[in-house]
C-alpha positions as CSV (number, residue, x, y, z in Angstrom):
1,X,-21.5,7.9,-6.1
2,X,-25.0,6.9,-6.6
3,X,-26.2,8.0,-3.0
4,X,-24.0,11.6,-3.1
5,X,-20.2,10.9,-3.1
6,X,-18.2,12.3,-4.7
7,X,-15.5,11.4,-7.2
8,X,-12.8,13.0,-4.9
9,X,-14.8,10.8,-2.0
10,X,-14.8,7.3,-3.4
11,X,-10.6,8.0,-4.8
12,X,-9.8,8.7,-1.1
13,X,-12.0,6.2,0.1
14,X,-10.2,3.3,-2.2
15,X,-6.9,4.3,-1.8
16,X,-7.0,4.8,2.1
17,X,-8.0,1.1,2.1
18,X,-5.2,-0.3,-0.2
19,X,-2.5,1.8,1.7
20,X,-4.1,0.7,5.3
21,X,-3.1,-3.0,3.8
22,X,0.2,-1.9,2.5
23,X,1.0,-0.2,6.0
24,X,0.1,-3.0,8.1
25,X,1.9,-5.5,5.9
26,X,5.3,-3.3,5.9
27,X,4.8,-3.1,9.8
28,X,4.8,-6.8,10.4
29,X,7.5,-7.5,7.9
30,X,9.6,-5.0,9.8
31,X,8.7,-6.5,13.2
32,X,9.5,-10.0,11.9
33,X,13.0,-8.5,10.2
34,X,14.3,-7.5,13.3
35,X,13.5,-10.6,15.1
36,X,15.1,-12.4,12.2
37,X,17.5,-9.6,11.6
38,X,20.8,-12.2,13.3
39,X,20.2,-14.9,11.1
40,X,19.8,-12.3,8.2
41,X,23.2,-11.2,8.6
42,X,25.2,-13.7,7.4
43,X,23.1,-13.5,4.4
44,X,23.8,-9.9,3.7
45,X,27.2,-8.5,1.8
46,X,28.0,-5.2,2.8
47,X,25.0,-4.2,4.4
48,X,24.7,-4.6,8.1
49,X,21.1,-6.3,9.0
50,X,20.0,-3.4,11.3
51,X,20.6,-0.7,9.3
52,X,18.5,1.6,9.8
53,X,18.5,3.4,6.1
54,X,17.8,0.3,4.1
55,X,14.8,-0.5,6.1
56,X,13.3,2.6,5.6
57,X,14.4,2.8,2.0
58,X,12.7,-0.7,1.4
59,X,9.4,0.6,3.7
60,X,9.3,3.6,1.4
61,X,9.6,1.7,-2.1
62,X,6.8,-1.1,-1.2
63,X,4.2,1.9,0.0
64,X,5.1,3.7,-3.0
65,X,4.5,0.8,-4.9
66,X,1.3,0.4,-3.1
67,X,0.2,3.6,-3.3
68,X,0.3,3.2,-6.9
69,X,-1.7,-0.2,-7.0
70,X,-4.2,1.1,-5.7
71,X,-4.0,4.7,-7.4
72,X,-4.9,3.2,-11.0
73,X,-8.2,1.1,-9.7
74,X,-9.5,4.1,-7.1
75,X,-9.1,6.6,-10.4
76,X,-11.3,3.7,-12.3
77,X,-13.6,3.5,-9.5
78,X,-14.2,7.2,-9.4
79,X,-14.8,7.5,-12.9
80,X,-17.8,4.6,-13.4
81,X,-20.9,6.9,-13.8
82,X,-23.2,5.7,-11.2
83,X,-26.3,4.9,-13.8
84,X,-24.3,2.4,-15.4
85,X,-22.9,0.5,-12.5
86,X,-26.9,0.8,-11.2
87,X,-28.2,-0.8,-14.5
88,X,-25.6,-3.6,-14.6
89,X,-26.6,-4.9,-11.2
């Protein structure tokens, strides 16, 4: 924010990094799910392992959890006036 950003800026900027995370980490737990998904199944009661639904109701709640991580600390980031952080470096 101290060289021109703005607060919109530095909220997209942090929270397109946390999600990038979260995306990545939800695509190689589903990758490694269904590689794993037959020796899941005799885990599971009355779900099938390859359901399609649960998967992407699971996917869905982590991002949404994620988005929300990194919501809170973006909106923290975006409100730090600039001067402050300068003078405490």
């Amino acid at each position: 924010m101290a060289l021109g950003a703005t607060k919109l800026d530095v909220l997209a900027l942090v929270v397109q990094q946390g999600m990038l995370l979260a995306v990545v980490g939800v695509t190689i737990g589903l990758v490694a799910a269904s590689w794993l998904s037959r020796f899941l199944a005799s885990l599971l009661f009355g779900v099938e392992a390859s359901d399609p639904i649960t998967w992407c109701a699971v996917s869905l709640v982590l991002l949404a959890a994620a988005f929300l991580a990194t919501y809170a600390p973006a909106t923290r980031a975006a409100s730090v006036d600039p001067m402050v952080a300068l003078r405490s470096e």
